[in-house]
PyMOL CGO cylinders between C-alpha atoms (Angstrom):
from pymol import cmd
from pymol.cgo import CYLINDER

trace = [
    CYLINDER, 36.11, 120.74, 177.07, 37.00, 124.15, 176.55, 0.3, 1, 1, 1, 1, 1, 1,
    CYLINDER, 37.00, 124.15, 176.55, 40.63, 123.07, 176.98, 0.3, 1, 1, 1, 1, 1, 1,
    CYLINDER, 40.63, 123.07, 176.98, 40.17, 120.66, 174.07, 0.3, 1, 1, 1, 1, 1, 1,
    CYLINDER, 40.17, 120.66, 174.07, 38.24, 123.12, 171.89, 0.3, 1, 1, 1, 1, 1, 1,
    CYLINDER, 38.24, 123.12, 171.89, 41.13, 125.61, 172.19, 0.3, 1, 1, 1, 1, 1, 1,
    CYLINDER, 41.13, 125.61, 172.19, 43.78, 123.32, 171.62, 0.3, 1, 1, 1, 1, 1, 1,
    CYLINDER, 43.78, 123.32, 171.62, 42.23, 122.00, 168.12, 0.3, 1, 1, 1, 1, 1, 1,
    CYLINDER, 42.23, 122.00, 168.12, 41.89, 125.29, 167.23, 0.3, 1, 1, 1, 1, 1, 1,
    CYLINDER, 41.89, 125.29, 167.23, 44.85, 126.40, 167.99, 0.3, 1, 1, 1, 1, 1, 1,
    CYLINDER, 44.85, 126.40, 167.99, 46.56, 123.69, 165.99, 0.3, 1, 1, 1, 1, 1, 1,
    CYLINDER, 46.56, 123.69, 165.99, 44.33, 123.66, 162.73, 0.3, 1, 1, 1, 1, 1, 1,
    CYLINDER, 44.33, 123.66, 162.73, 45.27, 127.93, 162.98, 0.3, 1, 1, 1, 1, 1, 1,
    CYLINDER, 45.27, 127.93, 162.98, 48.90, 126.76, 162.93, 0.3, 1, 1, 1, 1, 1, 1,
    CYLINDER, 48.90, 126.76, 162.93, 48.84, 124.17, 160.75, 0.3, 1, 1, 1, 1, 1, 1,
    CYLINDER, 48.84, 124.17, 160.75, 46.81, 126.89, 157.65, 0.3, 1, 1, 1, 1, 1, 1,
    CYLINDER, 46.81, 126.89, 157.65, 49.51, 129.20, 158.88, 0.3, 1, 1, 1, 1, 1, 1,
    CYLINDER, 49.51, 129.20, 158.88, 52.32, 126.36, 158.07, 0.3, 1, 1, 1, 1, 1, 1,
    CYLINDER, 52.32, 126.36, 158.07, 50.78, 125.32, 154.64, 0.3, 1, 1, 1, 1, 1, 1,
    CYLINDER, 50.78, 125.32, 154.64, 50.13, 128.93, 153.50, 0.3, 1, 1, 1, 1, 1, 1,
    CYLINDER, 50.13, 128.93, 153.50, 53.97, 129.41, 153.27, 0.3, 1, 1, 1, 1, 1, 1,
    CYLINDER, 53.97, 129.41, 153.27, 54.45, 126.35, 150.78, 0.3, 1, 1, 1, 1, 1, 1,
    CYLINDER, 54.45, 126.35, 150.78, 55.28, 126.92, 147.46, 0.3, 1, 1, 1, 1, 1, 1,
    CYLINDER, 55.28, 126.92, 147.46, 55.40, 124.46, 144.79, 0.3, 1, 1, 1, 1, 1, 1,
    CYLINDER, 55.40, 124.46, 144.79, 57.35, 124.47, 141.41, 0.3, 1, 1, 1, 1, 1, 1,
    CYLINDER, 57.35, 124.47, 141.41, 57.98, 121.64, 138.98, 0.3, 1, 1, 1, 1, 1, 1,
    CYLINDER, 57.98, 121.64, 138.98, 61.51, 121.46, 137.68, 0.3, 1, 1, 1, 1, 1, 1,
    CYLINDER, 61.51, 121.46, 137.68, 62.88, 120.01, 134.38, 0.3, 1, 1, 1, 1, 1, 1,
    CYLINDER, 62.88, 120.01, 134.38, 64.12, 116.36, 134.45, 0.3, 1, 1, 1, 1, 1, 1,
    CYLINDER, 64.12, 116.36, 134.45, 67.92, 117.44, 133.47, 0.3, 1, 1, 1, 1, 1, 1,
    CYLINDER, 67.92, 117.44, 133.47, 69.85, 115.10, 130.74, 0.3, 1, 1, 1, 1, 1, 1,
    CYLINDER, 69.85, 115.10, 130.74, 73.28, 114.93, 130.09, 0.3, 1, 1, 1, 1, 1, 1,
    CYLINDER, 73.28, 114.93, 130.09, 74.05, 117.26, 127.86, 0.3, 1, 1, 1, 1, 1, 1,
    CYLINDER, 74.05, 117.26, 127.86, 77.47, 116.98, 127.31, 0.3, 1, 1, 1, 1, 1, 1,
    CYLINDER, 77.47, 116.98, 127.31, 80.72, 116.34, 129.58, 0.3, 1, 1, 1, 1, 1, 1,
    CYLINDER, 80.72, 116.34, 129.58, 84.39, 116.36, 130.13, 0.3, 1, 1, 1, 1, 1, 1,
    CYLINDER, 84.39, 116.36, 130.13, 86.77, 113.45, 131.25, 0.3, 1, 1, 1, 1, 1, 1,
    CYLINDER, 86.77, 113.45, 131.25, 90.28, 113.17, 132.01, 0.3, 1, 1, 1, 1, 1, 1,
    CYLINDER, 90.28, 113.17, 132.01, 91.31, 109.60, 132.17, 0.3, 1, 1, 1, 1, 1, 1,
    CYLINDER, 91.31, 109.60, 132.17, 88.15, 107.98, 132.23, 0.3, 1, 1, 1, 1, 1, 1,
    CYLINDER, 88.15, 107.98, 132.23, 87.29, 110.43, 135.14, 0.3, 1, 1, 1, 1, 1, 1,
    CYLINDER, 87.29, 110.43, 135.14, 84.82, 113.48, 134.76, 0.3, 1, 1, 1, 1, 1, 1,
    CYLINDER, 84.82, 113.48, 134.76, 85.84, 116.49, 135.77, 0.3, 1, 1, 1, 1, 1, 1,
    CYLINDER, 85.84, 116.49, 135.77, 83.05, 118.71, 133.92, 0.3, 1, 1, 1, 1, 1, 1,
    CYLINDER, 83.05, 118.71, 133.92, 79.22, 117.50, 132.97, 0.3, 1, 1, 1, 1, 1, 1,
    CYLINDER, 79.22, 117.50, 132.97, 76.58, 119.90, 131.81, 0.3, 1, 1, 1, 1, 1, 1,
    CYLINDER, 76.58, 119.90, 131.81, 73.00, 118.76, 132.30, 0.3, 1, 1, 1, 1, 1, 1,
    CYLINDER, 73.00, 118.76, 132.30, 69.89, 120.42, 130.46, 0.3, 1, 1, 1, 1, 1, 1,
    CYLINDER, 69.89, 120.42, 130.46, 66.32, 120.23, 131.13, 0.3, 1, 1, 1, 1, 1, 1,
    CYLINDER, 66.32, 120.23, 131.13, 63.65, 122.08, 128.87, 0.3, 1, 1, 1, 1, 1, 1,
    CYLINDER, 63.65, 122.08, 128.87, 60.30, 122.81, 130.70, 0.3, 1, 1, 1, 1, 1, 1,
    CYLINDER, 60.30, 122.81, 130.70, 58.15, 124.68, 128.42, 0.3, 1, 1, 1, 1, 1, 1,
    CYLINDER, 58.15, 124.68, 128.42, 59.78, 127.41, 126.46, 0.3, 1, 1, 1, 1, 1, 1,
    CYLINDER, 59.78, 127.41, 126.46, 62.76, 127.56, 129.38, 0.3, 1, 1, 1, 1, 1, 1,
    CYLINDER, 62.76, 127.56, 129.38, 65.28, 126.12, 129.17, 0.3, 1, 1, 1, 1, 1, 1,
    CYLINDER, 65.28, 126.12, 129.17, 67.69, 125.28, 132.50, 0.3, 1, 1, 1, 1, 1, 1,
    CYLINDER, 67.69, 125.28, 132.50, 71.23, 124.34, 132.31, 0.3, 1, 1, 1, 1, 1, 1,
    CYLINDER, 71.23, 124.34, 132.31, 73.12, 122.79, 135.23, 0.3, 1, 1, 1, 1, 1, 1,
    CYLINDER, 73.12, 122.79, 135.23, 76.87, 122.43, 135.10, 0.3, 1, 1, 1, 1, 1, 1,
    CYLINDER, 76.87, 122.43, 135.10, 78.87, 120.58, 137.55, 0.3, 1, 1, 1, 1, 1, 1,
    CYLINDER, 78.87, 120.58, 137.55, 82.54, 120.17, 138.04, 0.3, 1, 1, 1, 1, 1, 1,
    CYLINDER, 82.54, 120.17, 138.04, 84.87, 119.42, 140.55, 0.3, 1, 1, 1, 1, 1, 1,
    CYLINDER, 84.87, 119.42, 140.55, 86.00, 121.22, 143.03, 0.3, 1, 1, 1, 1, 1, 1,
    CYLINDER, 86.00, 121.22, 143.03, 89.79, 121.60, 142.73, 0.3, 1, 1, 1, 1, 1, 1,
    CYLINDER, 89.79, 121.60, 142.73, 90.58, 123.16, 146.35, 0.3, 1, 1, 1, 1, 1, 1,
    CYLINDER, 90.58, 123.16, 146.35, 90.42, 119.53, 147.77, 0.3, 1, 1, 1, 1, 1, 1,
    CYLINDER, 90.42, 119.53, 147.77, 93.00, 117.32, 147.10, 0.3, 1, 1, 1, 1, 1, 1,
    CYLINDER, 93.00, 117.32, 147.10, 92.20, 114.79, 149.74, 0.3, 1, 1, 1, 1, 1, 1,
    CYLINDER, 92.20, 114.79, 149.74, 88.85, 114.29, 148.63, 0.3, 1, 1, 1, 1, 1, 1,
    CYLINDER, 88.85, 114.29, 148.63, 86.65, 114.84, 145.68, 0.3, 1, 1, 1, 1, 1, 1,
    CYLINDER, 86.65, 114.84, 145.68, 84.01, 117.47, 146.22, 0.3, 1, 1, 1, 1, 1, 1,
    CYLINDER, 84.01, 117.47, 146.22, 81.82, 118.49, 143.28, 0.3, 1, 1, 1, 1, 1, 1,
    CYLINDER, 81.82, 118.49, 143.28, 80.43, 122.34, 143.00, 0.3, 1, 1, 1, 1, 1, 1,
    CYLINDER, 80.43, 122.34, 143.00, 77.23, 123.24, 140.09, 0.3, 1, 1, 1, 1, 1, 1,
    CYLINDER, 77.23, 123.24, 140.09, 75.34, 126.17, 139.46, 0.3, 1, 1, 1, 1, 1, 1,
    CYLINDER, 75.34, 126.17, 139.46, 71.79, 126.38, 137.80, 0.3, 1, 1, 1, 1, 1, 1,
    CYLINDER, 71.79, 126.38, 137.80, 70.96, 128.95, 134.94, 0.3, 1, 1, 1, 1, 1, 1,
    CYLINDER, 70.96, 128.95, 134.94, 67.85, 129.08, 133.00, 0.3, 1, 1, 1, 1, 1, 1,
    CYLINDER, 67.85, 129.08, 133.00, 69.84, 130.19, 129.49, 0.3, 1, 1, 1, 1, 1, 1,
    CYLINDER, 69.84, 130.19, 129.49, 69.38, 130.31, 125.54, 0.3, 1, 1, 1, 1, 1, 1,
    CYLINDER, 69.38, 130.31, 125.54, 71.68, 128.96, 123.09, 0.3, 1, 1, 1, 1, 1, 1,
    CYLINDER, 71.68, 128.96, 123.09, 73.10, 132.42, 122.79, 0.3, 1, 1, 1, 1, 1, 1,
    CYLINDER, 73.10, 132.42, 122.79, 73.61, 133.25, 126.54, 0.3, 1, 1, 1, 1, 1, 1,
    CYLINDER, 73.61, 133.25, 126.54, 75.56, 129.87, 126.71, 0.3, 1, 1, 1, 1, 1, 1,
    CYLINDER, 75.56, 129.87, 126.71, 77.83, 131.03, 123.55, 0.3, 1, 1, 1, 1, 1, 1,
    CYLINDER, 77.83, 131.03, 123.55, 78.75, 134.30, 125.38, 0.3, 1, 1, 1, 1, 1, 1,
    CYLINDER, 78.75, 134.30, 125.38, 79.61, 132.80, 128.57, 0.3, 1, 1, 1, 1, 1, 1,
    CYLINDER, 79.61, 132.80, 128.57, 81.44, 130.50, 126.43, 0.3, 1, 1, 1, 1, 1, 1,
    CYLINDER, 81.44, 130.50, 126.43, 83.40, 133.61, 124.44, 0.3, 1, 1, 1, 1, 1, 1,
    CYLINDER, 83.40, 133.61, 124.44, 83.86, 135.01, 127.75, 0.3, 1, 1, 1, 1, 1, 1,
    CYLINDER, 83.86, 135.01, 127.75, 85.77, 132.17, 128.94, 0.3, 1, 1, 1, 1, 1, 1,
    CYLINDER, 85.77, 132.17, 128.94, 87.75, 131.90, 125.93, 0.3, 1, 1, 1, 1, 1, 1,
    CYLINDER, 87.75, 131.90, 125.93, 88.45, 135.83, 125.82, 0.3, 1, 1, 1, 1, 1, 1,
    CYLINDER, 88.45, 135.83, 125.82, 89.90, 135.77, 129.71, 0.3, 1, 1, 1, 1, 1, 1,
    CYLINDER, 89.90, 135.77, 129.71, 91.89, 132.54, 129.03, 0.3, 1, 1, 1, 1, 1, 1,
    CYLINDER, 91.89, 132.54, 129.03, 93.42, 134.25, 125.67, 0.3, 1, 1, 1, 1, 1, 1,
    CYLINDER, 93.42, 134.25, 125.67, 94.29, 137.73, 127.46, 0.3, 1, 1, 1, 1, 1, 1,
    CYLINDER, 94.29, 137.73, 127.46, 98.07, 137.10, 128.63, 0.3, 1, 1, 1, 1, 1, 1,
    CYLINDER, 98.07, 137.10, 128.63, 98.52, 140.40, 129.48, 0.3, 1, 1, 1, 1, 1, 1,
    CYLINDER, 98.52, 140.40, 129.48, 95.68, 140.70, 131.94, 0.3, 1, 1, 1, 1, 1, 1,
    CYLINDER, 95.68, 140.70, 131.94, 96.12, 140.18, 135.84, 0.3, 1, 1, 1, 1, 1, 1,
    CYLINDER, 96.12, 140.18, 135.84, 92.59, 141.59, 136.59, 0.3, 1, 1, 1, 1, 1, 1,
    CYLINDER, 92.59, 141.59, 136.59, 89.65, 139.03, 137.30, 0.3, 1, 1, 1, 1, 1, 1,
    CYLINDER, 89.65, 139.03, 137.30, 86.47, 139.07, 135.44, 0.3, 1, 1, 1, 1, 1, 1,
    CYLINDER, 86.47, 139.07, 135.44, 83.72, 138.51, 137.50, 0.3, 1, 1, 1, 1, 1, 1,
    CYLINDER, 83.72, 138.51, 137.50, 80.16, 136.87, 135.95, 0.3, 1, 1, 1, 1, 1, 1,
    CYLINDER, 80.16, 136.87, 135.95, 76.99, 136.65, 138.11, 0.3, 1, 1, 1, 1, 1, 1,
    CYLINDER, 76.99, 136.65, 138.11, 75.35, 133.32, 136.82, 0.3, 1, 1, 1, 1, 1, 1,
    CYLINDER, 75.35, 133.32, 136.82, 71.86, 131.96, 138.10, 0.3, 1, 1, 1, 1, 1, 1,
    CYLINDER, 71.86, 131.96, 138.10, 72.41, 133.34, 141.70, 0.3, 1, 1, 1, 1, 1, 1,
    CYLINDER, 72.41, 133.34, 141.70, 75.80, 133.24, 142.03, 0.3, 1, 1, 1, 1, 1, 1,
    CYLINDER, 75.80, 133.24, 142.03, 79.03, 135.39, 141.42, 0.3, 1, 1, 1, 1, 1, 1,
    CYLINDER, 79.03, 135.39, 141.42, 81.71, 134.00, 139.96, 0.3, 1, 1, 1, 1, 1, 1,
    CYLINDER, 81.71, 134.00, 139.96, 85.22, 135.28, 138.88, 0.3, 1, 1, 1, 1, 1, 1,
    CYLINDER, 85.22, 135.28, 138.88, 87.25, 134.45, 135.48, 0.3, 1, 1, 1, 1, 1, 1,
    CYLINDER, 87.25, 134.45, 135.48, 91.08, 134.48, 136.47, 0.3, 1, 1, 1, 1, 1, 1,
    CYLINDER, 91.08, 134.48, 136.47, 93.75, 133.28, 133.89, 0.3, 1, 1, 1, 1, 1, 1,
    CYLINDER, 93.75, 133.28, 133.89, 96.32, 130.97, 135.09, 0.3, 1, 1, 1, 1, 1, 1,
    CYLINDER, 96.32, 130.97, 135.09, 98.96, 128.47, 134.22, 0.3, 1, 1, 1, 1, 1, 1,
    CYLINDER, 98.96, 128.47, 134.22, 99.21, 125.34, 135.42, 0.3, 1, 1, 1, 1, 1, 1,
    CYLINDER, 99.21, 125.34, 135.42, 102.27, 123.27, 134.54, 0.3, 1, 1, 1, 1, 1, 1,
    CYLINDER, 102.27, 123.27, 134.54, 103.45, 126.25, 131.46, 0.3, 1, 1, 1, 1, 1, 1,
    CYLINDER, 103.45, 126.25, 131.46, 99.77, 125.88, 130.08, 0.3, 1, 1, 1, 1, 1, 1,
    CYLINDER, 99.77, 125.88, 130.08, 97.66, 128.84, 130.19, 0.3, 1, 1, 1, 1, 1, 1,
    CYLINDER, 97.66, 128.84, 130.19, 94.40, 127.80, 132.65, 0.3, 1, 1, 1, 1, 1, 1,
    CYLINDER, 94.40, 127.80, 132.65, 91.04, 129.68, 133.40, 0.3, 1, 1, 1, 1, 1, 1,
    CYLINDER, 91.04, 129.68, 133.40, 90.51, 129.51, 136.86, 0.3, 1, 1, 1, 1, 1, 1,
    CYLINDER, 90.51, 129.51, 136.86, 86.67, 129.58, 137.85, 0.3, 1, 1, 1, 1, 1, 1,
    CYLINDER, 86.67, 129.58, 137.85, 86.80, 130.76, 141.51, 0.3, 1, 1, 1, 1, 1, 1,
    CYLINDER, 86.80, 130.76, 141.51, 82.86, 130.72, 142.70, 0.3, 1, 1, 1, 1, 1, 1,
    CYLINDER, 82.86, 130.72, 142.70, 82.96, 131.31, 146.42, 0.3, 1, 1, 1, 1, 1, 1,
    CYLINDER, 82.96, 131.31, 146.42, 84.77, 133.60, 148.98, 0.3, 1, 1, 1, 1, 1, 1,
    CYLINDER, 84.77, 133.60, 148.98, 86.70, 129.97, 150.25, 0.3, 1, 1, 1, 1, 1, 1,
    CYLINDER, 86.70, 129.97, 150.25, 88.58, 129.88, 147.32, 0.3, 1, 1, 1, 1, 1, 1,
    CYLINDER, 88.58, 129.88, 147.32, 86.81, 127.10, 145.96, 0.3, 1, 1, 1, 1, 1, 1,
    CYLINDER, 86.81, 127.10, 145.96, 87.96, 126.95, 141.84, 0.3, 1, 1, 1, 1, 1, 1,
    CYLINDER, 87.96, 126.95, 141.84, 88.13, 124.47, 139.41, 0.3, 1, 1, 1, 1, 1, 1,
    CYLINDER, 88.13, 124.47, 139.41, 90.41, 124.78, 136.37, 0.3, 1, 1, 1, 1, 1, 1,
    CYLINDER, 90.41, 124.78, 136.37, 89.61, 124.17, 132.84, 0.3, 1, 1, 1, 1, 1, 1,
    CYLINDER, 89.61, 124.17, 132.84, 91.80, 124.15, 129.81, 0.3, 1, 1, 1, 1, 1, 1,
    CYLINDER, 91.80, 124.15, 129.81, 90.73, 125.69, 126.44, 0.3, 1, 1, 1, 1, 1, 1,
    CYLINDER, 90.73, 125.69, 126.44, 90.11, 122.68, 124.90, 0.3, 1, 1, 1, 1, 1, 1,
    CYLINDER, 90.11, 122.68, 124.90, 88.03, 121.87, 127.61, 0.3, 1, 1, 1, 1, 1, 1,
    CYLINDER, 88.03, 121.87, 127.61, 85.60, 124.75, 127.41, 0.3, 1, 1, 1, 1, 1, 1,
    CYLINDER, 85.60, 124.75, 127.41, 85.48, 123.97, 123.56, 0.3, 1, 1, 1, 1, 1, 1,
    CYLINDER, 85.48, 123.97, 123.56, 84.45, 120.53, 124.39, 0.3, 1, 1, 1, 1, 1, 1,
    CYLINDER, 84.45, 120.53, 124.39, 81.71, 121.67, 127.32, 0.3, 1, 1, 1, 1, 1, 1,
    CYLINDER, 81.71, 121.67, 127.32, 80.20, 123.70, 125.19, 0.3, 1, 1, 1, 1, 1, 1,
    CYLINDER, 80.20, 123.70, 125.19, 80.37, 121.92, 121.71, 0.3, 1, 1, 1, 1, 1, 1,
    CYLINDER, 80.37, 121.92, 121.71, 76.77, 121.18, 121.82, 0.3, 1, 1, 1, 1, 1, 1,
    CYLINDER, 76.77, 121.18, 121.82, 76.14, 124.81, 121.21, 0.3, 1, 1, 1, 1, 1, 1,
    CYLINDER, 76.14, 124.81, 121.21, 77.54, 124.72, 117.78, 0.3, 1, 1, 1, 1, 1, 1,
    CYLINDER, 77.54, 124.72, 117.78, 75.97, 121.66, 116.43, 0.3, 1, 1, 1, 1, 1, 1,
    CYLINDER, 75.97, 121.66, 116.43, 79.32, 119.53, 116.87, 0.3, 1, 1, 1, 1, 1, 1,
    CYLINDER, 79.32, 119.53, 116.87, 77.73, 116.40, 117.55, 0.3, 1, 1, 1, 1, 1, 1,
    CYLINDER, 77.73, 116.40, 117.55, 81.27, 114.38, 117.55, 0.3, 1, 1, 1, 1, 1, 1,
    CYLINDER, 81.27, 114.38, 117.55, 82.50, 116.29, 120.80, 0.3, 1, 1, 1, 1, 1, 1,
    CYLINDER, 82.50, 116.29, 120.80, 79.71, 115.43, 122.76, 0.3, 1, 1, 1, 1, 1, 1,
]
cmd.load_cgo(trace, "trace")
C-alpha cells in the first residue's frame, strides 16, 4: 500500500514538474504575400501573418547547394514595412557594389546571414549564404525588386 501511495505520488510530482516547463504561444496564420517563379517554378515566396500590432514575415527559398534534390531554407522575422525596405536596400546596395569582395553579414530573426555579390553566367548575383555548410541561394536584382514589391504599394508585381 505504501508502495502504491509512493508510486502515485511520485508520478503526479513528475508529471507538475513536466507541465510546468510548457509554454504556449499562438502564432499568426501566414498568407502569401508575394513570390518569385522561374518557369512556372518558385524559387522565392514570402509569407506574412499579422497577430495584433506584430507583424511576422516568413521567407522561403530554395536552397541552391543541392542540385540533386530540391531542399527549401526560410527564416522568420517579426518586421515593419520599413525594416523590410532596408533589408531590401541592403540587398540592392551589396548586389550594386562591383568593387567590393568583402561579405556583408545581417543577423535576421535568429539567424546570421551573409550578403556576397556574385555573377552567375556574366550577370551580377547576390548570394545569400545562411549557414556555416554553405547553404546559399541566389537572387537576381530583379528578383529582390519583385520579393519585395509589396512594400511599395506595386500591386502588379505581386
Amino acid at each position: 500500500m505504501k508502495r502504491t501511495i509512493l508510486s502515485i505520488a511520485l508520478l503526479l510530482g513528475i508529471t507538475s514538474f513536466a507541465s510546468a516547463q510548457l509554454s504556449v504561444s499562438k502564432t499568426p496564420k501566414m498568407e502569401t504575400f508575394s513570390k518569385v517563379s522561374m518557369l512556372g517554378v518558385v524559387r522565392m515566396e514570402m509569407f506574412r501573418g499579422v497577430n495584433g500590432t506584430d507583424t511576422t514575415y516568413m521567407l522561403s527559398y530554395v536552397n541552391n547547394a543541392f542540385k540533386q534534390s530540391t531542399k527549401n531554407e526560410s527564416f522568420f522575422l517579426k518586421a515593419s514595412t520599413q525594416d523590410m525596405l532596408t533589408l531590401e536596400q541592403l540587398m540592392l546596395d551589396v548586389l550594386k557594389n562591383k568593387d567590393s569582395d568583402e561579405n556583408v553579414s545581417v543577423k535576421i530573426g535568429e539567424k546570421d546571414y551573409y550578403l556576397h555579390r556574385t555573377s552567375t553566367m556574366g550577370f551580377p548575383s547576390l548570394m545569400l549564404v545562411h549557414s556555416a555548410d554553405y547553404d546559399y541561394t541566389l537572387l537576381a536584382e530583379k528578383e529582390i525588386k519583385k520579393i519585395f514589391a509589396p512594400f511599395h504599394g506595386d500591386k502588379k508585381k505581386k
